[in-house]
Backbone and ligand atoms as CSV (ligand in chain L), in Angstrom:
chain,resi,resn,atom,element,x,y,z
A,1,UNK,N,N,166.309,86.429,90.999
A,1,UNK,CA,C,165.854,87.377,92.030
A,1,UNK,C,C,164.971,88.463,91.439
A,2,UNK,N,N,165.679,89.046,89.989
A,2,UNK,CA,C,164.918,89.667,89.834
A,2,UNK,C,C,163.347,89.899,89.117
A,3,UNK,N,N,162.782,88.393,89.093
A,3,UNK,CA,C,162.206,87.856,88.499
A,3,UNK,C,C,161.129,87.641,89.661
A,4,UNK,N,N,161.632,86.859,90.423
A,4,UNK,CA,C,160.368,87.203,91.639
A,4,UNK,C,C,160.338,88.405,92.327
A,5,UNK,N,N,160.991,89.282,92.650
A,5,UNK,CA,C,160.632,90.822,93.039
A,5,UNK,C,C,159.620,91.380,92.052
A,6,UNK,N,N,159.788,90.887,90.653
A,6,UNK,CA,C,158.357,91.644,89.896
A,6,UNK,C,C,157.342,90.989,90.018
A,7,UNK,N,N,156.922,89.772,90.492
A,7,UNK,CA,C,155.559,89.241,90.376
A,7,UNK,C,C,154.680,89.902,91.197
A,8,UNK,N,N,155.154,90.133,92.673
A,8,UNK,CA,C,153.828,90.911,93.481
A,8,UNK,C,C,153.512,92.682,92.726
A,9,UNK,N,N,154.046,92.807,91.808
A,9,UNK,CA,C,154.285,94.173,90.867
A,9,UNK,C,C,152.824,93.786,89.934
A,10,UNK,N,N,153.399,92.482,89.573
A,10,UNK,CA,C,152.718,91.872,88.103
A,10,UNK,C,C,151.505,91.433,88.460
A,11,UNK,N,N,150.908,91.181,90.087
A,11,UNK,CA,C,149.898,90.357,90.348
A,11,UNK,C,C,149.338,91.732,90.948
A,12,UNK,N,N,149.606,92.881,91.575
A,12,UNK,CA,C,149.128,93.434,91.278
A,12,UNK,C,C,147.895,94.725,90.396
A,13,UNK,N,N,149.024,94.770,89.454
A,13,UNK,CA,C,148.532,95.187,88.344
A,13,UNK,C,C,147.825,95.003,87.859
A,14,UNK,N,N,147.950,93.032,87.557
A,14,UNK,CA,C,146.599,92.283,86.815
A,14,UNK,C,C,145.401,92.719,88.247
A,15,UNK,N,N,145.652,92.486,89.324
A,15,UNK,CA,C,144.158,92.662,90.147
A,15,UNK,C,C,143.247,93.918,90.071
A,16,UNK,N,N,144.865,94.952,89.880
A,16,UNK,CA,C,143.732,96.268,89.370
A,16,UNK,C,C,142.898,96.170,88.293
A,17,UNK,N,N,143.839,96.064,87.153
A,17,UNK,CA,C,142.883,95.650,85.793
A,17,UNK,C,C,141.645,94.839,85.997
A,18,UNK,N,N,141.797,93.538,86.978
A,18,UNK,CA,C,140.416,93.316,87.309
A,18,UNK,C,C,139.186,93.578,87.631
A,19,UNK,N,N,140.269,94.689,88.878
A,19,UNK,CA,C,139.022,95.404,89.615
A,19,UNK,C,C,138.512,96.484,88.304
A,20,UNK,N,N,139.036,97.099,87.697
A,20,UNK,CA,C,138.913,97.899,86.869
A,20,UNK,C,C,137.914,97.666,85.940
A,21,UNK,N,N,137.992,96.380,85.719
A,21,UNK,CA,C,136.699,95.464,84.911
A,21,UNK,C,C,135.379,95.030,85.317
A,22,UNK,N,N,135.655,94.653,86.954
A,22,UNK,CA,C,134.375,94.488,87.126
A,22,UNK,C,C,133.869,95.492,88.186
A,23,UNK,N,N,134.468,96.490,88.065
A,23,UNK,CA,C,134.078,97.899,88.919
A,23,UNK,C,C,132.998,98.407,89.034
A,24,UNK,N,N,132.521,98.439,87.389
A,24,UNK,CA,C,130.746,98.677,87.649
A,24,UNK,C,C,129.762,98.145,88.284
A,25,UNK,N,N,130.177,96.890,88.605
A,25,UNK,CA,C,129.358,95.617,89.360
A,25,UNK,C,C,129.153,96.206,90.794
A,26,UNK,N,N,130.653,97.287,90.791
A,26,UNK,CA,C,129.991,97.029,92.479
A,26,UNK,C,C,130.076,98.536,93.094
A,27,UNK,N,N,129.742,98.800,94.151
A,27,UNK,CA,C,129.405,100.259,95.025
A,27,UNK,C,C,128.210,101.041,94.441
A,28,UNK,N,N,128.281,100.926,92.832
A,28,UNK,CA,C,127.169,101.760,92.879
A,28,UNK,C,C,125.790,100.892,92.467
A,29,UNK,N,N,124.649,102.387,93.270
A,29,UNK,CA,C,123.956,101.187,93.410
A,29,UNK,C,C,122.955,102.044,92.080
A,30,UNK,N,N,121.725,101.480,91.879
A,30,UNK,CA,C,121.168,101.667,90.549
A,30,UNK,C,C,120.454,103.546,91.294
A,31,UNK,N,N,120.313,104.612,90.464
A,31,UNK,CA,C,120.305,105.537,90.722
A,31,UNK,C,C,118.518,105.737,90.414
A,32,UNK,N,N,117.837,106.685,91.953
A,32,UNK,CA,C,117.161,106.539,92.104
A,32,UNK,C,C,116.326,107.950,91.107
A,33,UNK,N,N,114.762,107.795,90.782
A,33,UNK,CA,C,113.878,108.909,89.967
A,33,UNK,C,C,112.578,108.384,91.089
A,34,UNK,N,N,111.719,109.076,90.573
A,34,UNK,CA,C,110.134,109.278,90.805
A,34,UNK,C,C,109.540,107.914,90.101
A,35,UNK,N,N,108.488,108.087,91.229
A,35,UNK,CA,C,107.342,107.183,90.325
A,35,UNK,C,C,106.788,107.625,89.391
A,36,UNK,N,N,106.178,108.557,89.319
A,36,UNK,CA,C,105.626,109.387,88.792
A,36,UNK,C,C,103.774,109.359,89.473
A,37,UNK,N,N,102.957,109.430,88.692
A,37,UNK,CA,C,101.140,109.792,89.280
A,37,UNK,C,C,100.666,108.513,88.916
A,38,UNK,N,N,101.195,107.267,88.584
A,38,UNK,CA,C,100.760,106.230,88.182
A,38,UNK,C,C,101.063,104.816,89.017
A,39,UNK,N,N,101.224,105.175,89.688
A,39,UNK,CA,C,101.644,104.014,90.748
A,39,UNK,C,C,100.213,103.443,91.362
A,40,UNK,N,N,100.162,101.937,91.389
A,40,UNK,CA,C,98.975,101.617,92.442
A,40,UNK,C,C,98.844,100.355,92.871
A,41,UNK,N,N,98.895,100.036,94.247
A,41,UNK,CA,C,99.443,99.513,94.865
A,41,UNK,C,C,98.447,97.755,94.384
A,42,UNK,N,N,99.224,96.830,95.468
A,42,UNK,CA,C,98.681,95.214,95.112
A,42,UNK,C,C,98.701,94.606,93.984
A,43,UNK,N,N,99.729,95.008,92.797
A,43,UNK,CA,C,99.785,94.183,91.553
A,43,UNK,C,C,99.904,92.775,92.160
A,44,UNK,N,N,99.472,92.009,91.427
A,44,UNK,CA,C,99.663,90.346,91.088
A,44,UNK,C,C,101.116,90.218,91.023
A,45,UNK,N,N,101.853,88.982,91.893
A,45,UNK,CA,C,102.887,88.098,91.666
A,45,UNK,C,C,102.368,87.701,90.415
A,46,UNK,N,N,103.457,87.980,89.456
A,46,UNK,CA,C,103.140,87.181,88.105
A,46,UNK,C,C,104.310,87.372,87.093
A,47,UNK,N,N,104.750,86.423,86.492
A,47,UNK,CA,C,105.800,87.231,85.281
A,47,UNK,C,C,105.435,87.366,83.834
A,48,UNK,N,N,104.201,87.962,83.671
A,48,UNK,CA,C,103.817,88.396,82.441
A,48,UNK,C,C,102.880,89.117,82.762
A,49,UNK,N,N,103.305,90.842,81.847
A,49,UNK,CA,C,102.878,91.900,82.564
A,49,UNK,C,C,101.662,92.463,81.703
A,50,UNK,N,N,101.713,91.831,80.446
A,50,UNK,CA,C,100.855,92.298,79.299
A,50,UNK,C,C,100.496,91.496,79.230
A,51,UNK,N,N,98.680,91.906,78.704
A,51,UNK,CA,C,97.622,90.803,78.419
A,51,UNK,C,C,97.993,89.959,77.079
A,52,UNK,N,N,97.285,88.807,77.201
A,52,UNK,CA,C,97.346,88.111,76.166
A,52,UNK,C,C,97.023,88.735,74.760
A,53,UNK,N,N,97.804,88.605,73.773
A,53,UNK,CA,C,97.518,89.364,72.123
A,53,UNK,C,C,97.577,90.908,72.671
A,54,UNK,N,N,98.781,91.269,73.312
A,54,UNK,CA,C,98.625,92.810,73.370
A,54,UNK,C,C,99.223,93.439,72.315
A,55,UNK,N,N,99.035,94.640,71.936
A,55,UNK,CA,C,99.575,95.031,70.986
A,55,UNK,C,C,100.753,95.857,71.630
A,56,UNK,N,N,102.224,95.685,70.226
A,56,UNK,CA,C,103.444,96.157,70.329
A,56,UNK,C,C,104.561,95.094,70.599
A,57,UNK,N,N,105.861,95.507,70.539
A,57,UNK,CA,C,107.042,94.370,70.608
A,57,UNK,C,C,106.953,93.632,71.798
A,58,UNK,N,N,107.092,92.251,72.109
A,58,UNK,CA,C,107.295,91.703,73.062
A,58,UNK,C,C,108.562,91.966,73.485
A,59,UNK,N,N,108.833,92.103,74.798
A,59,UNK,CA,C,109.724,92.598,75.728
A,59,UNK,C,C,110.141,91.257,76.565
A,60,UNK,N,N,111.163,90.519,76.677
A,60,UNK,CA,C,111.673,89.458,77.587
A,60,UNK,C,C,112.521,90.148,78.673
A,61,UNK,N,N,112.326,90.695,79.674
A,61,UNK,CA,C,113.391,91.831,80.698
A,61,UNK,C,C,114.075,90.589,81.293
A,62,UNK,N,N,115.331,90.571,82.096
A,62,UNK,CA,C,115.544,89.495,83.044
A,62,UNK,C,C,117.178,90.056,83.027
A,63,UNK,N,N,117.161,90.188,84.953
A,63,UNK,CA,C,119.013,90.455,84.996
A,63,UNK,C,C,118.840,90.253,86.678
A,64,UNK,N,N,119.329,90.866,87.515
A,64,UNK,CA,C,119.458,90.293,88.471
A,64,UNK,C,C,119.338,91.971,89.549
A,65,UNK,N,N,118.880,91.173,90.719
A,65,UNK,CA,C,119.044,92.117,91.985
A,65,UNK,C,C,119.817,91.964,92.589
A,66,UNK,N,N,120.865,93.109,92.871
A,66,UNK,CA,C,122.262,92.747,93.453
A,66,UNK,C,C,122.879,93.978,94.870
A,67,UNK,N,N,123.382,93.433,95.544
A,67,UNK,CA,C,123.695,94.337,96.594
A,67,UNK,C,C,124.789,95.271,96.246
A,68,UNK,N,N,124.166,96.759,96.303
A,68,UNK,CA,C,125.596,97.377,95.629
A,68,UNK,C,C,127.056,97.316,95.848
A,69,UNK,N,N,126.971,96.832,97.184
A,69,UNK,CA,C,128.664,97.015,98.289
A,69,UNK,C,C,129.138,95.750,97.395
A,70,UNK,N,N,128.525,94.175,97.733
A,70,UNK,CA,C,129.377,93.101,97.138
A,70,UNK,C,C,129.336,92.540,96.158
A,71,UNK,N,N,128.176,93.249,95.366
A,71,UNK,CA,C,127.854,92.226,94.427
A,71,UNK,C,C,126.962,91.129,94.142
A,72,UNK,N,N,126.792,90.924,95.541
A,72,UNK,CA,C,125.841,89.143,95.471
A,72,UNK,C,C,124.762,89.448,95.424
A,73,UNK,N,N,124.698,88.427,94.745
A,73,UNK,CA,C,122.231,88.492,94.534
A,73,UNK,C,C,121.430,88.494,95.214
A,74,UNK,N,N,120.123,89.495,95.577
A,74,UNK,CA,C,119.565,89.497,96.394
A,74,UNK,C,C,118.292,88.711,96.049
A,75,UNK,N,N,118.294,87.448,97.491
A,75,UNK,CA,C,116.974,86.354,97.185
A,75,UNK,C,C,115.996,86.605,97.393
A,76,UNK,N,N,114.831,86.838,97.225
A,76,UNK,CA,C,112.968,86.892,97.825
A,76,UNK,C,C,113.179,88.299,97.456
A,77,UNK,N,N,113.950,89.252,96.825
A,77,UNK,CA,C,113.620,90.661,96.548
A,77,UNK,C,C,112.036,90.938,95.598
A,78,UNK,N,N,111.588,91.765,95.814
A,78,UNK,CA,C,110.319,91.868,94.852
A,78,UNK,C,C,110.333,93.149,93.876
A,79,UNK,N,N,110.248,92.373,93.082
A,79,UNK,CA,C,110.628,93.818,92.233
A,79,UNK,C,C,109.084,93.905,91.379
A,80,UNK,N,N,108.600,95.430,91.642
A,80,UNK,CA,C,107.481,96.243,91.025
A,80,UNK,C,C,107.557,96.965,89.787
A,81,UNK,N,N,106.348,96.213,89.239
A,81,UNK,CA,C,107.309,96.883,87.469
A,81,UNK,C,C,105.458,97.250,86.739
A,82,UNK,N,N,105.603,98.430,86.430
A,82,UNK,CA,C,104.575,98.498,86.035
A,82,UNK,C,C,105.058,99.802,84.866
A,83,UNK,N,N,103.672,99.890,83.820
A,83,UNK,CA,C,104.164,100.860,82.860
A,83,UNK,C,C,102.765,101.121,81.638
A,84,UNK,N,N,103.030,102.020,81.109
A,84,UNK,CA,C,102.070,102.282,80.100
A,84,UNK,C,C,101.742,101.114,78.789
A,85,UNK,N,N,100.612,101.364,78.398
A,85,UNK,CA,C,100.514,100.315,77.000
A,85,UNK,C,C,100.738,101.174,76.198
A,86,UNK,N,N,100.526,100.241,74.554
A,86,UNK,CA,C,101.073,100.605,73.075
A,86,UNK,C,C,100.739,102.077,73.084
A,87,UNK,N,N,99.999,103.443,73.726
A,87,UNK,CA,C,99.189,104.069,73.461
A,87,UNK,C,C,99.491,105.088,74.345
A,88,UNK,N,N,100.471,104.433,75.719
A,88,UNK,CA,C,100.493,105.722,76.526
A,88,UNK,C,C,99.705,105.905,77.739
A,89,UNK,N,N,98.749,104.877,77.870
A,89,UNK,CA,C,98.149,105.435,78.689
A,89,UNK,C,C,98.265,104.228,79.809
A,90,UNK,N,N,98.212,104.545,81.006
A,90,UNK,CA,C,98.117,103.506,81.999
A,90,UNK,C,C,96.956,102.884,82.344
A,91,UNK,N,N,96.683,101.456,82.599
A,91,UNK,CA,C,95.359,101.000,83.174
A,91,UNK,C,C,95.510,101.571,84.615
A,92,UNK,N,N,94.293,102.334,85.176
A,92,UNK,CA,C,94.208,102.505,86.802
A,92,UNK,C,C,93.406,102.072,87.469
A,93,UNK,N,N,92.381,101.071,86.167
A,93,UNK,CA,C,91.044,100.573,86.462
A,93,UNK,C,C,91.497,98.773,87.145
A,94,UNK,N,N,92.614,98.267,86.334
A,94,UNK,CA,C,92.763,96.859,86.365
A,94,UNK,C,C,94.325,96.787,86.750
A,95,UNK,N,N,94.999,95.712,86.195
A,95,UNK,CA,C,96.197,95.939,86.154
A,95,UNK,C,C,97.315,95.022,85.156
A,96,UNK,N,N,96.651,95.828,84.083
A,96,UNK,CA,C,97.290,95.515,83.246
A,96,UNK,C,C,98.801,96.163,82.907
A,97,UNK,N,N,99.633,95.336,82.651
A,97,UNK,CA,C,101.331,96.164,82.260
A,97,UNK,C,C,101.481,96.561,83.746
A,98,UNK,N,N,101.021,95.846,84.868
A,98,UNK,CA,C,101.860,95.691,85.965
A,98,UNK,C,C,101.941,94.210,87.039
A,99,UNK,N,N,103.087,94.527,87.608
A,99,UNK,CA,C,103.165,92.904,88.630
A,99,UNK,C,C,104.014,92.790,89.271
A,100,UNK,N,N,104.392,91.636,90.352
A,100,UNK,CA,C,105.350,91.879,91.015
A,100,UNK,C,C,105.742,90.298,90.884
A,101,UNK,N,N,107.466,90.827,91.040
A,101,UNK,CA,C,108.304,89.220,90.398
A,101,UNK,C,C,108.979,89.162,91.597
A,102,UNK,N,N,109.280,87.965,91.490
A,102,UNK,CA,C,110.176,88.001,92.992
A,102,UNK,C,C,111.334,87.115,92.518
A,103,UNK,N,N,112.555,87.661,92.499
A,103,UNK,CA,C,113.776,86.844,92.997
A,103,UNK,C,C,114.580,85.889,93.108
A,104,UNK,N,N,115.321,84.785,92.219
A,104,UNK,CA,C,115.357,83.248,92.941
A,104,UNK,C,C,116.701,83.402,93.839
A,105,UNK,N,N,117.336,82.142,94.069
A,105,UNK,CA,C,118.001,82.084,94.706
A,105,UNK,C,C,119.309,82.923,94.451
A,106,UNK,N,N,119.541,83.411,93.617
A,106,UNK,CA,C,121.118,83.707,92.912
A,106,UNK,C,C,120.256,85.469,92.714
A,107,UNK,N,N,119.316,85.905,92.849
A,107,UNK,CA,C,118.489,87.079,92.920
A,107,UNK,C,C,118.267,87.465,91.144
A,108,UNK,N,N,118.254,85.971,90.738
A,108,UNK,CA,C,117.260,86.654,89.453
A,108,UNK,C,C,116.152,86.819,89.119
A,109,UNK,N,N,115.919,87.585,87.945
A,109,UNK,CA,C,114.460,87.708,87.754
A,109,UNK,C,C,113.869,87.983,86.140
A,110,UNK,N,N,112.842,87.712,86.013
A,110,UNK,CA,C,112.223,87.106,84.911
A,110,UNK,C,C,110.769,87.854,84.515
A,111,UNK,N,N,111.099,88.490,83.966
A,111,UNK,CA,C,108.977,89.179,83.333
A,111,UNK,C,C,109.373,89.262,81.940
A,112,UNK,N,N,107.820,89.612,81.154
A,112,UNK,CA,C,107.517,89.526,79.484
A,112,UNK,C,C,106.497,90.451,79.769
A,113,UNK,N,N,107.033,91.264,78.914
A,113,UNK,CA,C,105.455,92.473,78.581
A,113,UNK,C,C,105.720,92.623,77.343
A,114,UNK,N,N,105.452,94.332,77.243
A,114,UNK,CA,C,105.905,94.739,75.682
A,114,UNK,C,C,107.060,96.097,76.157
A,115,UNK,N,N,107.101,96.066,74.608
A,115,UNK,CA,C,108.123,97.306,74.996
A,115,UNK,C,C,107.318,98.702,75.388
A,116,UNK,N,N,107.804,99.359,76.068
A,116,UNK,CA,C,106.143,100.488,76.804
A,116,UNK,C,C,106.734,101.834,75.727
A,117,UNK,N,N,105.482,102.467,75.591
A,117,UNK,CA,C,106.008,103.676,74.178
A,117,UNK,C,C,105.782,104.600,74.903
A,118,UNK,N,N,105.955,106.124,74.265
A,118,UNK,CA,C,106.338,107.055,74.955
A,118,UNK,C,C,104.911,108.022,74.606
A,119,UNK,N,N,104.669,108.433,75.932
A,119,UNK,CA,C,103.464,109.935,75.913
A,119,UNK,C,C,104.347,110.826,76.124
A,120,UNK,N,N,105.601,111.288,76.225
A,120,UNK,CA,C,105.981,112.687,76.213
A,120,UNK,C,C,107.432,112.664,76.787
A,121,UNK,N,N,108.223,111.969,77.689
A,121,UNK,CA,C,109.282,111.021,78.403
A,121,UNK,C,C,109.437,109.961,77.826
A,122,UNK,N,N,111.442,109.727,78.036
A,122,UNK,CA,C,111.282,108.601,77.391
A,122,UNK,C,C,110.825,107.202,77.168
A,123,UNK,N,N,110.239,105.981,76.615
A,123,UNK,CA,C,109.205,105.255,77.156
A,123,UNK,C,C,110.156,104.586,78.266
A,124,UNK,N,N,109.349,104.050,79.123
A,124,UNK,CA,C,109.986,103.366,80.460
A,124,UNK,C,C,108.687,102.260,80.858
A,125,UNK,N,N,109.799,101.738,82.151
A,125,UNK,CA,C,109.279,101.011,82.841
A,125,UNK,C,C,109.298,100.996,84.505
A,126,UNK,N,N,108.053,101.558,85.278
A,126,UNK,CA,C,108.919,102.229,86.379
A,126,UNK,C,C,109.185,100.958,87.352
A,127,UNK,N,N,109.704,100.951,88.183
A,127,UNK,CA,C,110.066,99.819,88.696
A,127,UNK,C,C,110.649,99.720,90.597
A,128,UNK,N,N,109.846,99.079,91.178
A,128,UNK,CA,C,110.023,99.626,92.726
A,128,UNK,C,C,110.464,98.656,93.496
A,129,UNK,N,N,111.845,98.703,93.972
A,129,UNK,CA,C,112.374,97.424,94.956
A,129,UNK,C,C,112.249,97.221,95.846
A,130,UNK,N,N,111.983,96.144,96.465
A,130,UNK,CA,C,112.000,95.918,98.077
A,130,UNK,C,C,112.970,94.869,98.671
A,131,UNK,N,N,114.015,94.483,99.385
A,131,UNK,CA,C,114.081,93.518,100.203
A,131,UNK,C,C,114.568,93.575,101.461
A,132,UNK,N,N,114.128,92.737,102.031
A,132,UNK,CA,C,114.849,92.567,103.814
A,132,UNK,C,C,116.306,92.976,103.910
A,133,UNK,N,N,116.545,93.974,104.688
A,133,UNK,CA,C,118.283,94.627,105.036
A,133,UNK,C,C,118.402,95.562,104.046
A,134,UNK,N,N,117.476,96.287,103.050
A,134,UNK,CA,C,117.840,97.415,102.208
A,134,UNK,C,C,117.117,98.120,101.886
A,135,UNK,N,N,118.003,99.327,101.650
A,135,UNK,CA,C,116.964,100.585,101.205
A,135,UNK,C,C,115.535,100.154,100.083
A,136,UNK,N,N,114.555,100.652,100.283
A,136,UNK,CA,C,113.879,100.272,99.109
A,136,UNK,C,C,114.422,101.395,97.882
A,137,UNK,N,N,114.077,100.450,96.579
A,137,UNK,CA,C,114.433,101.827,95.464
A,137,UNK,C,C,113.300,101.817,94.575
A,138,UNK,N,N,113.202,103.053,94.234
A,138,UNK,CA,C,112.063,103.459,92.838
A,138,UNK,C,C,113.222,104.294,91.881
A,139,UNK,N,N,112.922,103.071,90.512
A,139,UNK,CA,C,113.924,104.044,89.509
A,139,UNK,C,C,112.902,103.401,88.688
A,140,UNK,N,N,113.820,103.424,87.067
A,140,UNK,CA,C,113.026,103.179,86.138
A,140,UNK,C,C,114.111,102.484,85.273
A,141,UNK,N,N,113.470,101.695,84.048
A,141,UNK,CA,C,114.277,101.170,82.705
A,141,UNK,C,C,114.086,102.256,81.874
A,142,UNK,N,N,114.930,102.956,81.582
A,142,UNK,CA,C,114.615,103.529,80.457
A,142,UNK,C,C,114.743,103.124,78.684
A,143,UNK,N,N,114.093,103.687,78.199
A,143,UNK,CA,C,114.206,103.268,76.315
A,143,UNK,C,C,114.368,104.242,75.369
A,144,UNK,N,N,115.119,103.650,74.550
A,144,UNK,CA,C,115.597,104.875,73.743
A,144,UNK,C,C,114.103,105.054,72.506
A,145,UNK,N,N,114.237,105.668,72.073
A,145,UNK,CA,C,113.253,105.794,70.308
A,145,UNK,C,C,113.331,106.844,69.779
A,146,UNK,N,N,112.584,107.253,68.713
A,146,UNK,CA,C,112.726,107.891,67.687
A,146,UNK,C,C,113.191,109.715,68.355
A,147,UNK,N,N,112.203,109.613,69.300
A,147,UNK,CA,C,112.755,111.366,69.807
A,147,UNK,C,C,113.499,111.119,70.626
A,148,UNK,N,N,114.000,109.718,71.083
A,148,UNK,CA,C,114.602,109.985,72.351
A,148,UNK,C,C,116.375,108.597,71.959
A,149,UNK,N,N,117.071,109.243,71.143
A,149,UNK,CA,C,117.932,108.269,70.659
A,149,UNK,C,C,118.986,108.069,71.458
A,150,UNK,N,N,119.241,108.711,72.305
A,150,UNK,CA,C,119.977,108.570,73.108
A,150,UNK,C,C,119.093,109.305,74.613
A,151,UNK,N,N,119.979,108.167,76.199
A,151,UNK,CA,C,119.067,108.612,77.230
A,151,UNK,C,C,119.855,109.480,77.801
A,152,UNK,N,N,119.558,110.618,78.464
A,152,UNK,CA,C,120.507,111.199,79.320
A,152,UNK,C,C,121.152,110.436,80.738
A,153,UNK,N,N,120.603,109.677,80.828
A,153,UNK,CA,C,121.389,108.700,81.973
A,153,UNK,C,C,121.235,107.378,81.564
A,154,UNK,N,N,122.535,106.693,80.770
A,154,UNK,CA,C,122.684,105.320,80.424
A,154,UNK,C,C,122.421,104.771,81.393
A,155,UNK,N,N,122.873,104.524,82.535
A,155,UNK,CA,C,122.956,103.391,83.418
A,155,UNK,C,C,121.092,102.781,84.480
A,156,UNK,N,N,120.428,104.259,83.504
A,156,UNK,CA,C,119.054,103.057,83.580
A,156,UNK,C,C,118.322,102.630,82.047
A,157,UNK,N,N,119.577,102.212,81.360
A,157,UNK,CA,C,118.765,101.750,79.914
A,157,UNK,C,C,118.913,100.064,80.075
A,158,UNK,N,N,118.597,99.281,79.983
A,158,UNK,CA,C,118.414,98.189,79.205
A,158,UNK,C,C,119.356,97.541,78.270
A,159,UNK,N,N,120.213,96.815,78.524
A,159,UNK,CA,C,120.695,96.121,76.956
A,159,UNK,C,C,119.870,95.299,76.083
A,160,UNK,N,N,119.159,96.138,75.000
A,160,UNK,CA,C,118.147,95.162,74.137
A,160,UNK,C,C,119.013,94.597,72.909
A,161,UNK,N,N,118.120,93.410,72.566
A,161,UNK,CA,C,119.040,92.168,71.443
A,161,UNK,C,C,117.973,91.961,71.170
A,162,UNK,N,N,117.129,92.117,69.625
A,162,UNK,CA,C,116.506,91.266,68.913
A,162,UNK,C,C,116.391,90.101,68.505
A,163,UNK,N,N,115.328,89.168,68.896
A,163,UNK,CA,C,115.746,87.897,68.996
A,163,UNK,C,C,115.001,87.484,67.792
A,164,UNK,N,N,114.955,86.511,66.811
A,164,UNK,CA,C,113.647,86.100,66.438
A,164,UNK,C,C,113.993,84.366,66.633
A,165,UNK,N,N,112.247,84.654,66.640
A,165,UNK,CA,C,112.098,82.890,66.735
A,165,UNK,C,C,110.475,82.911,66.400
A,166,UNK,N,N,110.620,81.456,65.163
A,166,UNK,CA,C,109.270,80.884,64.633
A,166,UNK,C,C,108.583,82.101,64.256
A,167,UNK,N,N,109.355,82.959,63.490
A,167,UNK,CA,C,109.131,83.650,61.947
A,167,UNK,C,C,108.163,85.003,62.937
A,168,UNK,N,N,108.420,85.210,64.349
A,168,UNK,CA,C,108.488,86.130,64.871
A,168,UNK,C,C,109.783,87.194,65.254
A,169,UNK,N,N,109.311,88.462,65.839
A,169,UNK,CA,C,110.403,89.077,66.429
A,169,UNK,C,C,110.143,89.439,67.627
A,170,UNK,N,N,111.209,89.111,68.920
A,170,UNK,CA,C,110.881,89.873,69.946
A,170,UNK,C,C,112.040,90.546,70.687
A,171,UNK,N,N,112.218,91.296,72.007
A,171,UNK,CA,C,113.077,91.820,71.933
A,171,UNK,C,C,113.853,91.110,73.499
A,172,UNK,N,N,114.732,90.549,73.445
A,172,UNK,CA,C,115.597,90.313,74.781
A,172,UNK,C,C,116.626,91.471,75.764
A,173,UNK,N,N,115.507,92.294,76.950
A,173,UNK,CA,C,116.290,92.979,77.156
A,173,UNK,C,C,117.083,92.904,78.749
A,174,UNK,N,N,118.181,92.939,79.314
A,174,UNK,CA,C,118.647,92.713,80.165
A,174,UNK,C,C,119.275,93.814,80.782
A,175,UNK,N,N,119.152,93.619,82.221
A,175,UNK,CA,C,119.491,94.643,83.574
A,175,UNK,C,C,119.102,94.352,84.828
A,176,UNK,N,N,120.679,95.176,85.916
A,176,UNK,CA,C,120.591,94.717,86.651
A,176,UNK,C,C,120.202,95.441,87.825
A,177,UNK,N,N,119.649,95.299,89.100
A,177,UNK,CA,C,119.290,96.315,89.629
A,177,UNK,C,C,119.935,95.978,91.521
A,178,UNK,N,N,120.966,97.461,90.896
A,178,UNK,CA,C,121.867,97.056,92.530
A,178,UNK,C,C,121.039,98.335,94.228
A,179,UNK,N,N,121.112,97.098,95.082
A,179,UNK,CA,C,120.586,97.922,96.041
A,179,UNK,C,C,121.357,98.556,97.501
A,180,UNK,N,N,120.852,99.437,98.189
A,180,UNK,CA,C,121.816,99.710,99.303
A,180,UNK,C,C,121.426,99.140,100.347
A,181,UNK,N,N,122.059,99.153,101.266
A,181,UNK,CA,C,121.491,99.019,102.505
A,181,UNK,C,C,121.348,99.821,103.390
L,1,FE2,FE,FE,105.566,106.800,83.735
């Protein structure tokens, strides 16, 4: 008897600990900043944001668009990602180091640029969401570096992993971007 009176105790507990684990996944949604003076509109569908032989680390981004309340992936979302080159400065003439990715079925997503360096803030990537049934959001990836070693708000950094392959280095960085409705 007294052995099954503790299990709904015990199955409890474990569900909190669950929830407890995958808690971050859900309600909140990715926290919103500015575009800033560099925004411009009609980038190219494309998932490579930097020109060919650009200079600086190659950047592999890829994590998912997710609805903040449940969790699940959001499909056909378009996500706007644009950002400075090796140097700081933005193209406003063309559009280079920007584009728009869209979504698959499970709401992932996939671009390659470089890693964007810093004119004065930490370097970033600003980044503008859209999909059917939700708020749109403008936040950013942020990056850590030399002046900036730590971000004041983790939860828009990036998990980067150095990858190498064929006597290169590049950098694999992953995140996810939750939306409201
Ligand atoms: Fe910026």
């Amino acid at each position: 008897m007294q052995r099954l009176s503790k299990q709904p105790f015990l199955l409890c507990a474990l569900l909190l600990a669950l929830a407890a684990l995958v808690a971050p996944a859900f309600g909140q949604a990715t926290p919103e900043t500015g575009t800033g003076p560099n925004h411009k509109g009609g980038a190219p569908f494309r998932a490579k944001l930097s020109p060919p032989f650009a200079e600086g680390v190659t950047l592999v981004m890829s994590g998912r668009v997710l609805d903040a309340d449940t969790g699940k992936g959001v499909s056909g979302a378009v996500i706007e990602a644009f950002h400075s080159d090796i140097h700081g400065d933005y193209d406003m003439d063309g559009f280079e180091y920007r584009g728009r990715i869209l979504t698959d079925e499970q709401g992932r997503y996939e671009f390659e640029t470089i890693r964007p360096s810093s004119y004065g803030p930490p370097p970033h990537i600003h980044i503008i969401v859209k999909a059917d049934g939700y708020r749109s959001l403008t936040t950013e990836m942020r990056f850590t570096n030399e002046r900036y070693p730590e971000i004041d708000r983790p939860e828009l950094t990036p998990k980067l992993v150095e990858r190498k392959v064929r006597g290169g280095t590049y950098l694999e960085g992953t995140h996810d971007l939750r939306l409201r409705r």
